[in-house]
C-alpha positions in Angstrom: 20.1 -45.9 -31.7 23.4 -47.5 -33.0 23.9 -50.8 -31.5 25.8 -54.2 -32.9 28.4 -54.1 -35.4 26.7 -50.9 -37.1 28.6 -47.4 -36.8 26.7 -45.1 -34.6 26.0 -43.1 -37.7 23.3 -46.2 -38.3 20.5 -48.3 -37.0 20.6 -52.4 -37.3 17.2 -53.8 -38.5 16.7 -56.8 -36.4 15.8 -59.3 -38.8 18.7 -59.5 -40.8 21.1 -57.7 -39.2 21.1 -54.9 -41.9 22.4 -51.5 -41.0 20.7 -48.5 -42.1 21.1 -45.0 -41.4 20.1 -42.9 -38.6 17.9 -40.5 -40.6 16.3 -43.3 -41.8 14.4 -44.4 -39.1 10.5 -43.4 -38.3 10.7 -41.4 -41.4 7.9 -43.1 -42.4 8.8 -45.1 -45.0 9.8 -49.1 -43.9 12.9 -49.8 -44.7 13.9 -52.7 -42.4 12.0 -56.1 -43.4 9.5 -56.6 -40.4 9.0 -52.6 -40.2 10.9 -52.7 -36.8 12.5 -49.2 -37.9 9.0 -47.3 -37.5 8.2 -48.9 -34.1 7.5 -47.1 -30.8 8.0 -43.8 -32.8 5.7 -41.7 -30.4 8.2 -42.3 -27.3 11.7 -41.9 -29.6 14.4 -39.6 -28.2 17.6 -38.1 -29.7 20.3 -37.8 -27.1 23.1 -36.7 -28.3 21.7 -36.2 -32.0 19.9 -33.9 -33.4 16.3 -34.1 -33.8 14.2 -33.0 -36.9 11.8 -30.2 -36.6 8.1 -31.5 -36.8 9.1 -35.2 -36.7 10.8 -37.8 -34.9 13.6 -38.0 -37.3 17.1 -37.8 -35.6 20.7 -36.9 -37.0 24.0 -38.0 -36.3 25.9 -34.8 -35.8 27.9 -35.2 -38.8 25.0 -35.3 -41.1 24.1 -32.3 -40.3 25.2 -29.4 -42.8 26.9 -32.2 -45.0 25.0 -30.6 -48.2 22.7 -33.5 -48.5 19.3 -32.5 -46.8 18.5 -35.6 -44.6 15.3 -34.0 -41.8 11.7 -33.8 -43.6 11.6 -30.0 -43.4 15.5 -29.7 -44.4 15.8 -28.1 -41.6 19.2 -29.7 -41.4 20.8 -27.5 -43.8 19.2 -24.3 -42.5 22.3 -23.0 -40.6 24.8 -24.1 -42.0 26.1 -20.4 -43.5 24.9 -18.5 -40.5 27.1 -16.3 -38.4 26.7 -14.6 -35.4 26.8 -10.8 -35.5 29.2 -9.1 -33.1 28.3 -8.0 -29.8 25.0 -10.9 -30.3 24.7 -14.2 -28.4 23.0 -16.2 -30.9 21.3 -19.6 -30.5 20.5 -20.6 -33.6 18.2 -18.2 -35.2 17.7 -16.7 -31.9 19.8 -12.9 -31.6 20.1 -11.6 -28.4 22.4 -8.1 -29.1 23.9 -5.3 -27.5 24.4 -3.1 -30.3 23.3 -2.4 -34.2 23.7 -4.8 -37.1 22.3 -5.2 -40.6 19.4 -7.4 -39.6 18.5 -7.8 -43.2 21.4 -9.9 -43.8 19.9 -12.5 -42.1 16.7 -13.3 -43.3 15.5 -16.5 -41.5 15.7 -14.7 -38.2 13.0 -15.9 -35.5 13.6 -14.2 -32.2 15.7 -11.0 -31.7 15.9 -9.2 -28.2 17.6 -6.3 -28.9 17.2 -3.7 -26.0 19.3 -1.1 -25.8 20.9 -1.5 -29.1 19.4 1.7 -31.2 17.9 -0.5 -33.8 14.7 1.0 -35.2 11.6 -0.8 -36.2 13.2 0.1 -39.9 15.8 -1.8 -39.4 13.8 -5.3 -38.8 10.7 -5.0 -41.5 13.3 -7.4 -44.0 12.3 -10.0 -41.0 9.3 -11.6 -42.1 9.9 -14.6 -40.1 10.6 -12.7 -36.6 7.5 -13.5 -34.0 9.5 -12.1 -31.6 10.9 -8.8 -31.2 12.1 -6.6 -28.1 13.7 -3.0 -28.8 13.3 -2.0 -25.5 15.2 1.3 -24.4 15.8 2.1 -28.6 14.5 5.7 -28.2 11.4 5.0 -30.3 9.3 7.9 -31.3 6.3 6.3 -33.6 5.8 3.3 -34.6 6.2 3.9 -38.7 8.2 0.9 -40.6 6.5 -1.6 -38.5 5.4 -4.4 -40.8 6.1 -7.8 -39.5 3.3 -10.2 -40.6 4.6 -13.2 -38.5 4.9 -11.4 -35.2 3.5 -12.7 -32.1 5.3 -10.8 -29.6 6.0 -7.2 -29.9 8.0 -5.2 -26.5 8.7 -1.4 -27.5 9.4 -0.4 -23.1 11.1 2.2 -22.3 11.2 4.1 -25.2 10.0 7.8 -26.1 6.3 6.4 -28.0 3.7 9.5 -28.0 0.6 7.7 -29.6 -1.2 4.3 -30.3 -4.4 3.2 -32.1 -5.2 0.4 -33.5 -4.1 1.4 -37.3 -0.6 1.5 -35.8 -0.4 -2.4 -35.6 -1.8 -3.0 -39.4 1.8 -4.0 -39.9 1.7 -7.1 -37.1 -1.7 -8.7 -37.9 -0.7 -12.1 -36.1 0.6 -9.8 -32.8 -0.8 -11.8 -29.3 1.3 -9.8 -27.4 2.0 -6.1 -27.3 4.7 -4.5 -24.4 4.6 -0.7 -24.5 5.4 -0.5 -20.2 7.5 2.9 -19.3 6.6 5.0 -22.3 5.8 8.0 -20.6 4.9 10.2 -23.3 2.5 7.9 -24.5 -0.8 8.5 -24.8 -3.8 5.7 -25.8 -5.9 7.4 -28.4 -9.6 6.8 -29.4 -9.0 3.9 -32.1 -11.5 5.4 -34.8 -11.2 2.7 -37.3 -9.7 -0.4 -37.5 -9.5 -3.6 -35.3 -7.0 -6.0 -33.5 -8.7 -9.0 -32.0 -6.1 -11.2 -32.3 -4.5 -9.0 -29.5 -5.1 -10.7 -26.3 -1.9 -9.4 -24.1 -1.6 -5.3 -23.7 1.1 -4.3 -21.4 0.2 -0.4 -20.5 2.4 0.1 -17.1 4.0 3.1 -16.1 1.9 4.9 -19.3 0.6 8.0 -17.6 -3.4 7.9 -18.5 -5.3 9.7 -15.7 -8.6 9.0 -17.0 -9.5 5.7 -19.4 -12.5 5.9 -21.4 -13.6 3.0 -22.7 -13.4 4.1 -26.5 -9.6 3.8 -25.9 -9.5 0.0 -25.7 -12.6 -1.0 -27.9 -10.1 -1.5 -30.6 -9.0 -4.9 -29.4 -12.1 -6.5 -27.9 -10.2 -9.8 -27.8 -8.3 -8.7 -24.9 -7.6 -11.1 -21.9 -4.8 -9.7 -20.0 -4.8 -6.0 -19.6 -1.6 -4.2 -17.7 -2.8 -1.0 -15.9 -0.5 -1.0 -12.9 1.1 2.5 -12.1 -0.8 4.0 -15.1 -1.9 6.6 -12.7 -5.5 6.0 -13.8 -8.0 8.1 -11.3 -11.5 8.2 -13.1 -12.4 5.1 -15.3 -15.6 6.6 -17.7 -18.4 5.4 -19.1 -18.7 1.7 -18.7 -15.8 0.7 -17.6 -14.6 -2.5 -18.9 -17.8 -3.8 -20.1 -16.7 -3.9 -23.8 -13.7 -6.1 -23.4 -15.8 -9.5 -23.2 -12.8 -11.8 -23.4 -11.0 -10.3 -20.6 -9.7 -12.1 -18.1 -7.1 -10.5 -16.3 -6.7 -6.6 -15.4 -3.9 -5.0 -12.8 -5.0 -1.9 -11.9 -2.1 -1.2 -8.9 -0.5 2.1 -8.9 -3.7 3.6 -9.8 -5.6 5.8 -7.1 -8.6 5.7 -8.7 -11.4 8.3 -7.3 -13.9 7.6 -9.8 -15.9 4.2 -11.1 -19.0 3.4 -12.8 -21.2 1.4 -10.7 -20.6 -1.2 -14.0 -17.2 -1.4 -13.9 -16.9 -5.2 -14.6 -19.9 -6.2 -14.7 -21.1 -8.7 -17.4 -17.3 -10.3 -17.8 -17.9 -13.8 -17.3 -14.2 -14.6 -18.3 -13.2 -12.6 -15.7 -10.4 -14.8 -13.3 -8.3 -12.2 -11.4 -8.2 -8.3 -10.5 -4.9 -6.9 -8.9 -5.6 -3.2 -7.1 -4.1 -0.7 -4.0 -8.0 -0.2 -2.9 -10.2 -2.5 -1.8 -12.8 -0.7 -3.1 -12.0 -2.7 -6.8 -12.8 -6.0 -4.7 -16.1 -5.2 -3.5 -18.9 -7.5 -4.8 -20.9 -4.7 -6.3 -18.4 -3.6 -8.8 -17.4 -7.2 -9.8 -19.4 -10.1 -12.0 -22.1 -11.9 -10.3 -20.6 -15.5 -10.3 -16.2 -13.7 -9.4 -14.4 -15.8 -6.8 -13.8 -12.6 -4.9 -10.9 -14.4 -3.4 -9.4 -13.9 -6.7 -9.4 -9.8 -6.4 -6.0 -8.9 -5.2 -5.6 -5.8 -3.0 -4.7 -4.4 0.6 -6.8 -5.2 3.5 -8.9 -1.9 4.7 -9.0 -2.7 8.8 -11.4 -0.2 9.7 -13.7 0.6 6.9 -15.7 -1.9 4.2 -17.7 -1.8 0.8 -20.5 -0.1 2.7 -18.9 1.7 5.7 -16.6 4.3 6.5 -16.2 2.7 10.3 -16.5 -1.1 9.1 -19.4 -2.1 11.5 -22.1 -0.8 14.1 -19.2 -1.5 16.8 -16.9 0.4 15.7 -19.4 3.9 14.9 -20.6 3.2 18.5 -17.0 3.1 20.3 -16.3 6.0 18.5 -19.6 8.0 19.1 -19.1 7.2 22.9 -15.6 8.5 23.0 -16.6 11.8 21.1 -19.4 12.6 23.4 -17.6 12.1 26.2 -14.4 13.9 25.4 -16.3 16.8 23.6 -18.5 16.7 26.8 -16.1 16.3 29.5 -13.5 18.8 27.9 -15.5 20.9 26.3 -17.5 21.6 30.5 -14.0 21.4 32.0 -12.4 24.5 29.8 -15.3 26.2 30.7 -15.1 25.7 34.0 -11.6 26.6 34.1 -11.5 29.2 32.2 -14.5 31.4 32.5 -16.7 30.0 35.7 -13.9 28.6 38.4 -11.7 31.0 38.1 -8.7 30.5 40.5 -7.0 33.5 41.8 -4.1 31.0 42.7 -1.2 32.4 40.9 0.7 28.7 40.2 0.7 27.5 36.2 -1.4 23.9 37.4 -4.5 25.3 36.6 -3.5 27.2 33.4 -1.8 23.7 31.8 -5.2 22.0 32.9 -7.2 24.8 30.7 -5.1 24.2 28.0 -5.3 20.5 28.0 -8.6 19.8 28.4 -9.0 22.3 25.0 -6.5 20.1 22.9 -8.3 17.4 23.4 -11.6 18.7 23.2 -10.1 18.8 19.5 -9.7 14.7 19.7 -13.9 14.9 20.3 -14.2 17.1 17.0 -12.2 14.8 15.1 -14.5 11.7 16.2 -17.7 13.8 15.5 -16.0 14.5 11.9 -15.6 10.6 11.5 -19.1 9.9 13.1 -20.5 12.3 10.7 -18.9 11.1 7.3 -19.5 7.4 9.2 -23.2 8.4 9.0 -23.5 10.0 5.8 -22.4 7.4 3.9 -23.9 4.6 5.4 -24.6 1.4 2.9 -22.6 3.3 -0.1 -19.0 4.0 1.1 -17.9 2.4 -1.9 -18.7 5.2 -4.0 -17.6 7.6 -1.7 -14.2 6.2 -0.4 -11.6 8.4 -2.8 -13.9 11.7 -2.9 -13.9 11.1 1.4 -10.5 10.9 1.6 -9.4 13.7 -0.7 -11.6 16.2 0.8 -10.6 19.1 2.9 -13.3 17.7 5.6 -10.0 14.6 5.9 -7.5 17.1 6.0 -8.7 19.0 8.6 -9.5 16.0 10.8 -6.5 14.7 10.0 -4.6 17.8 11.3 -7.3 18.0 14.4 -6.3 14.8 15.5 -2.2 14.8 15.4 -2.6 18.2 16.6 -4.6 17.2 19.5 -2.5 14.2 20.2 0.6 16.5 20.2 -0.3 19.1 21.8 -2.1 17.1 24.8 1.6 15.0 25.2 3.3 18.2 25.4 1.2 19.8 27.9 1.2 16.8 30.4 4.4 16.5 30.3 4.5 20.5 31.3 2.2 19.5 34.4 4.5 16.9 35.1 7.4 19.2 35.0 5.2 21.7 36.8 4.0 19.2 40.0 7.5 17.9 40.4 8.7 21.3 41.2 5.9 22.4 43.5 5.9 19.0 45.5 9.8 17.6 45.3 10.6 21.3 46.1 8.0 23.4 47.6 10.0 26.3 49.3 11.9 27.2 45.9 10.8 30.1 43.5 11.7 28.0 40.5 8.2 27.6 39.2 5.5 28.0 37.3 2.9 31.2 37.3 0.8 32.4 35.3 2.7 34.4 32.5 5.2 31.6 32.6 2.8 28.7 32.1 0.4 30.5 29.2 4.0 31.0 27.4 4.7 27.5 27.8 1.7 26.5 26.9 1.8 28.6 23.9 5.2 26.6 23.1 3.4 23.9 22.9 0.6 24.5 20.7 3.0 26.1 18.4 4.8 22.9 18.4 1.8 21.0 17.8 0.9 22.8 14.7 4.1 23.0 13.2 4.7 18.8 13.5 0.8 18.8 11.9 1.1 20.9 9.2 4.3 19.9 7.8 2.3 16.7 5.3 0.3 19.7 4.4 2.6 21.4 3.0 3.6 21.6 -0.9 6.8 19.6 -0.5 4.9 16.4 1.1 1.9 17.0 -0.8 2.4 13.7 -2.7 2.6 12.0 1.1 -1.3 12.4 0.8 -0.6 12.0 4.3 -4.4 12.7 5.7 -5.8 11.0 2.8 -4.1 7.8 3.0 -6.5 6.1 5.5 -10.5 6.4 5.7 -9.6 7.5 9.3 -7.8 10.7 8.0 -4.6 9.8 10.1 -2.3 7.2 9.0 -0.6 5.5 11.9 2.6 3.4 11.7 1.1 0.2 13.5 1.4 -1.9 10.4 3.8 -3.5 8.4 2.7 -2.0 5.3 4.5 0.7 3.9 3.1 4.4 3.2 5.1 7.8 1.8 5.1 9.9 4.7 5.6 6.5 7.0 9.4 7.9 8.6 7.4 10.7 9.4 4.4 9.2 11.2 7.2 7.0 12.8 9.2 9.5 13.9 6.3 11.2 15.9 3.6 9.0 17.1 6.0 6.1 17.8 9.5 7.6 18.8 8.6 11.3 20.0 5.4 10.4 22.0 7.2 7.7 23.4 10.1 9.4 24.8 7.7 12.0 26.1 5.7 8.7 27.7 8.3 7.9 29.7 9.2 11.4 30.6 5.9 12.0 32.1 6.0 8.0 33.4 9.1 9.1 35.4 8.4 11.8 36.5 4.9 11.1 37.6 6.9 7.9 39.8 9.5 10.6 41.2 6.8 12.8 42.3 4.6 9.9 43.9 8.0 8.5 45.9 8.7 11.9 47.2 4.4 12.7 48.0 4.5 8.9 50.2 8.0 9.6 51.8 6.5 13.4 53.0 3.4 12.1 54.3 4.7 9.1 56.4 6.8 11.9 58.2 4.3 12.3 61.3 6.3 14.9 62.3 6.9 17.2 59.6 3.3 17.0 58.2 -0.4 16.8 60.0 -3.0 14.0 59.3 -5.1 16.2 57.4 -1.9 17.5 55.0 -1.0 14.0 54.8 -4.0 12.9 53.7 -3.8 15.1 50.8 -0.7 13.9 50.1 -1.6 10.6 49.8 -5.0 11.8 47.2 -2.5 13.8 45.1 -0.5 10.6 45.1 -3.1 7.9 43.8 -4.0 10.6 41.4 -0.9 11.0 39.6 -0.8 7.5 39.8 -3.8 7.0 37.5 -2.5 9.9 35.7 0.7 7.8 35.0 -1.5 4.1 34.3 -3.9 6.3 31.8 -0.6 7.4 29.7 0.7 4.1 30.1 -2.5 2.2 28.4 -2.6 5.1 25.6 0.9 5.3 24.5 2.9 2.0 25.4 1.0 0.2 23.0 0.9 2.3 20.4 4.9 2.8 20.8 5.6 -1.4 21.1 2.8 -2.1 17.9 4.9 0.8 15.6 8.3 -0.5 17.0 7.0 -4.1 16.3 5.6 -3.2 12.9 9.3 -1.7 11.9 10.5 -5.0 12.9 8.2 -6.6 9.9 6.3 -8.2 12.6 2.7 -9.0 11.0 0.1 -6.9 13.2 -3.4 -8.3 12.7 -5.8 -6.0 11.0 -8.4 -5.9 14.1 -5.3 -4.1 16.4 -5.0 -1.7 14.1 -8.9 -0.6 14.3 -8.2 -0.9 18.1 -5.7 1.3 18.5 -7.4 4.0 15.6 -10.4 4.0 17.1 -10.1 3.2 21.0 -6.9 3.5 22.0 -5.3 7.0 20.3 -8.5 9.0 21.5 -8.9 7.3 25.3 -6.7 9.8 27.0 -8.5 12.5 25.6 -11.6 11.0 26.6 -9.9 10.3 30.4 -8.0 13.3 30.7 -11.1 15.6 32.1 -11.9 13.1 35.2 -8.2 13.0 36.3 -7.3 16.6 35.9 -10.7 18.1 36.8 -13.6 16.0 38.0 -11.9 14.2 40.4 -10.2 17.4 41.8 -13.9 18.6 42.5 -15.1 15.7 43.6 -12.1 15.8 46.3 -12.7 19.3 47.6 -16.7 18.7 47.8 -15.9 15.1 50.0 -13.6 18.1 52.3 -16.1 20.5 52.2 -18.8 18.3 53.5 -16.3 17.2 55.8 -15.4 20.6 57.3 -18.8 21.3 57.3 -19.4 17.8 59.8 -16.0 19.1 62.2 -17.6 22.0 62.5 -21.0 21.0 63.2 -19.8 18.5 66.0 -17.5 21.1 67.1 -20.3 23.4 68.0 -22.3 20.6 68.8 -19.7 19.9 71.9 -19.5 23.5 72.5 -23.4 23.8 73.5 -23.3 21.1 75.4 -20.7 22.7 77.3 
């Protein structure tokens, strides 16, 4: 740059001290004597000048728009006589406007964002030299008037488009990139005739298009990034992607998509990254032999995998064990209860118990539905993930299971309500019988179907509530949001939860009044004491049962609202083990045990007796 006794509009040639101007250096031609002037021309820089397009020419400032054309290209003198349109921020011949102008006026324009401004594709086509152009939010209906043979970047978003084929874009033949996101009327149409494979970026999100045949995007075939996401897409036809050789990149989130061909991507060796919501798209079978699967983008499934609805032998075992035993043990203990035991007692204990052990006999059924499914698509879940999980069989487990679960919490905290009164006051009449206790009861189921039907009804329908998980049930132990989430919040985590430490309380009340009776020698005999002391321990277990149920489901959800990462493997812990134990426990603390009890004081009656008579004889 400028140095010696040279202006700073000139260079000095070393040799002879000459000065020569600016422009004149690496222009190519030598014009100092030992050819210093075209030295070191590759690492050249213009600071505070202006540099020549396509060269390493640079410009004093005030040789630029003097008239004279100084820069190879005369790109120097380009614009001078431009002005800025109102309401436009320009940048040389870049426009970035707020509101209409006569784009014709200027007719070396290069880059116009326009969004919002009402400008029509009319308005541009005297821009031959635009390769970029945004009229997002312009309330486009068709794309007539387009005819831009430089362009490389086209965004119509947001506006009112109804149609597109690949004749529409004869007017753009150099197009790379094509925006059309948020036109919600649109609709991709079989191409018919023509071609664009110079078309390598198609940006498709938010454009309703339920089911994509393959026809619709044969047109460009030199696609390489392909914008799906919240496209709605739920059946992809025919084979998939396999015409789009080049592509490389396809974002498919916001798309529930039931139905695949087993080919979906198969035979795209370009292939480098897939973006989904089911980790069905992930799975190896659907993808190119040689994809990084590491590079398929979409939510972790904890329970089930590409082959299983339960994820692994462990987890169909735990949850055949648990359903046998609960449909077993419940399934015996309403029996009993109801038709073969018989108690002509007239107290409510005994009707609760009937009514508990049948709600969760209904946990059982809803294992034995997942078991079943579990079992019926072993080794090809993949195909059957979507059609599983909208099925009515889902729905009804689904309801099976959160009604069981509700109904069950209610119910023990009735025979918690129900043994506080008997034992903390025994001579009072405030009670429960038998009319009493089915009517509560009743309550209870009633309030269990009403909290399970509600995502079944046509106002939540787009919850998918029961569909949402392969397990029929979504729970709020995660992180990851879910429509319908509040909801699942509100009643497995904050309603069975106050209900868990209603029945924890009042299960403690109960036992510190039972010890306190029975270490009164005088108001009580061994024998009652002794019972005291069973009922005790029992309600005990009763209380430690709830307490390993529902505590951890209540801290996981309260964690998870926190934002507090809960690994995948808790999750399956607590879906399959953990929501079903106390169903699965309920019948040997309400029931077995209570036989057990008054066989061990049967045989021993029978032994005081015996001796008795035995002492008697030999008297």
């Amino acid at each position: 740059m400028p140095n010696g006794t040279c202006p700073e509009t000139h260079v000095q040639c070393r040799d002879n001290g000459n000065c020569i101007p600016v422009y004149l250096r690496c222009n190519g031609v030598f014009d100092c004597l030992h050819h210093e002037d075209e030295a070191a021309c590759d690492r050249i820089t213009c600071p505070g000048f202006y540099r020549c397009r396509g060269s390493a020419v640079c410009l004093h400032p005030s040789s630029v728009c003097d008239g004279y054309p100084q820069c190879p290209l005369h790109d120097d003198e380009l614009l001078c006589d431009l002005s800025c349109p109102p309401n436009c921020v320009c940048r040389g011949l870049a426009f970035y406007c707020e509101q209409r102008f006569t784009v014709g006026e200027y007719e070396g324009l290069r880059y116009l964002d326009a969004a919002g401004s009402g400008l029509t594709l009319s308005d541009v086509k005297g821009s031959p030299l635009l390769i970029f152009l945004s009229l997002t939010e312009c309330g486009l209906t068709s794309l007539d008037g387009l005819a831009l043979p430089n362009l490389l970047d086209l965004d119509l978003s947001h506006n009112n488009l109804t149609s597109l084929n690949a004749l529409m874009l004869e007017g753009v033949p150099q197009v790379r990139k094509v925006v059309l996101s948020g036109n919600v009327f649109l609709r991709v149409l079989d191409s018919g005739q023509g071609r664009r494979d110079r078309l390598s970026e198609l940006d498709l999100s938010g454009v309703y298009t339920p089911q994509l045949n393959a026809s619709m995007l044969t047109a460009f075939p030199g696609l390489r990034h392909l914008n799906l996401s919240g496209s709605q897409v739920e059946r992809v036809l025919d084979d998939g992607f396999q015409r789009l050789t080049e592509l490389r990149v396809v974002d498919l989130r916001g798309c529930p998509v039931s139905h695949v061909p087993p080919v979906m991507f198969q035979g795209l060796r370009s292939l480098q990254a897939v973006y989904a919501d089911s980790f069905r798209m992930c799975c190896p079978a659907l993808l190119p032999a040689d994809f990084n699967v590491h590079r398929c983008t979409a939510p972790f499934e904890e329970v089930s995998s590409c082959d299983d609805l339960l994820g692994s032998e462990a987890y169909s075992a735990v949850t055949f064990v648990i359903a046998l035993v609960a449909v077993i043990g419940n399934g015996s203990c309403f029996v009993f209860r109801a038709f073969v035991g018989k108690s002509k007692s007239k107290q409510g204990f005994a009707v609760f118990v009937t009514h508990l052990s049948l709600s969760d006999f209904l946990m059982g059924v809803y294992l034995i539905f997942l078991g079943v499914a579990d079992r019926a698509y072993k080794d090809r879940y993949l195909w059957n993930d979507m059609w599983w999980r909208n099925s009515s069989a889902c729905k009804v487990a689904g309801f099976l299971s959160l009604l069981s679960s509700e109904v069950s919490t209610f119910i023990m905290c009735l025979i918690t309500l129900d043994r506080f009164l008997v034992l903390r006051f025994p001579f009072s009449r405030v009670r429960f019988g038998l009319k009493s206790a089915h009517l509560a009861s009743c309550v209870a189921w009633l309030a269990g179907v009403i909290l399970a039907a509600v995502p079944l009804l046509p106002i939540t329908s787009h919850w998918r509530f029961y569909g949402l998980t392969s397990i029929c049930v979504p729970l709020p132990v995660t992180s990851k949001d879910f429509p319908g989430r509040w909801y699942s919040f509100s009643i497995v985590v904050v309603l069975n939860f106050v209900l868990f430490i209603f029945v924890c309380c009042g299960q403690l009340v109960i036992y510190l009044s039972v010890q306190a009776n029975a270490m009164s020698a005088a108001a009580t005999s061994t024998t009652r004491k002794t019972q005291d002391l069973t009922i005790a321990r029992r309600l005990v277990a009763v209380a430690m049962s709830d307490f390993l149920c529902w505590f951890p489901i209540g801290l996981l959800g309260l964690l998870a609202s926190r934002g507090v990462p809960i690994p995948g493997e808790v999750n399956v812990a607590v879906a399959v083990l953990v929501l079903p134990l106390n169903s699965a426990l309920n019948p040997f603390l309400y029931t077995v045990n209570v036989l057990l009890e008054r066989r061990r004081l049967a045989r021993e009656e029978r032994l005081r007796k015996l001796i008795l008579s035995q002492l008697s004889a030999k008297n």
